[in-house]
N, C-alpha and C positions, 0 to 999 in steps of 0.2 A: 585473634584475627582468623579471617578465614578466607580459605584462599580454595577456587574455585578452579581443579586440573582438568582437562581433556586427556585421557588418555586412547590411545589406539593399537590394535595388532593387525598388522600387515598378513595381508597374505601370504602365504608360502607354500612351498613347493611341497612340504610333508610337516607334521603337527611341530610344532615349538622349533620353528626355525629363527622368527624373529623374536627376542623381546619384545615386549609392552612397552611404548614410548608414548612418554608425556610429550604431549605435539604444543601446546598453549595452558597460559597458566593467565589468573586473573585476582584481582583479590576483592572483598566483600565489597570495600569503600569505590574501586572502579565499577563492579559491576552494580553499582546503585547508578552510580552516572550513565555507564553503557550497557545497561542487562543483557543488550539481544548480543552485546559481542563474542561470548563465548561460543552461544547455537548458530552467529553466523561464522564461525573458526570450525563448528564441528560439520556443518552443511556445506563448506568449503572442501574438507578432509572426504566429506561422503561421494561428491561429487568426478574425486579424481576415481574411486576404483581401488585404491589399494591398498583398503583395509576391509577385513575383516568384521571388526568390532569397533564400535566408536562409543565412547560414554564418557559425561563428564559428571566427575565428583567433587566432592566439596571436603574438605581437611581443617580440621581446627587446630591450630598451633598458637602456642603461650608469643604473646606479643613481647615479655618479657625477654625468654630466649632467643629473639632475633634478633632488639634489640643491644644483648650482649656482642651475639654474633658481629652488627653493624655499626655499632660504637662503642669494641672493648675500652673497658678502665682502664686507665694510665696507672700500672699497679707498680711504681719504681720498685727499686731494689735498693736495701739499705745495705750501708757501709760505711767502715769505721774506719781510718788513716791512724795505719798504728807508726810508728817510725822503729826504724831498723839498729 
């Protein structure tokens, strides 16, 4: 899957005051329906003034791994009833 970030740094008052913040996030399958969404979130962002740096990047991540993330296994746990 691929999922397409905005990130941005803010202005500040002296170098590395703010983090880098991911402002919008998008992924492949939406932005085939809405492509211009992301560049209208980053011409949004450019608009107010208060960043710096604006760019959006694209990130490939194992569709596998999210989906553990978003629908772990039901991994029970076995056990045996001993009597006392």
């Amino acid at each position: 899957m691929k999922l397409f970030v905005l990130l941005g740094s803010r202005k500040g008052n002296y170098p590395d005051q703010y983090a880098p913040e991911a402002l919008a996030v998008t992924d492949e399958f939406s932005s085939e329906d809405n492509p211009e969404w992301i560049t209208d979130m980053k011409k949004e962002k450019e608009a107010t003034g208060e960043f710096d740096a604006l760019v959006v990047i694209a990130l490939e991540v194992s569709d596998v791994a999210i989906k553990r993330r978003l629908q772990p296994e039901d991994n029970p746990i076995k056990a045996t009833v001993i009597d006392e």
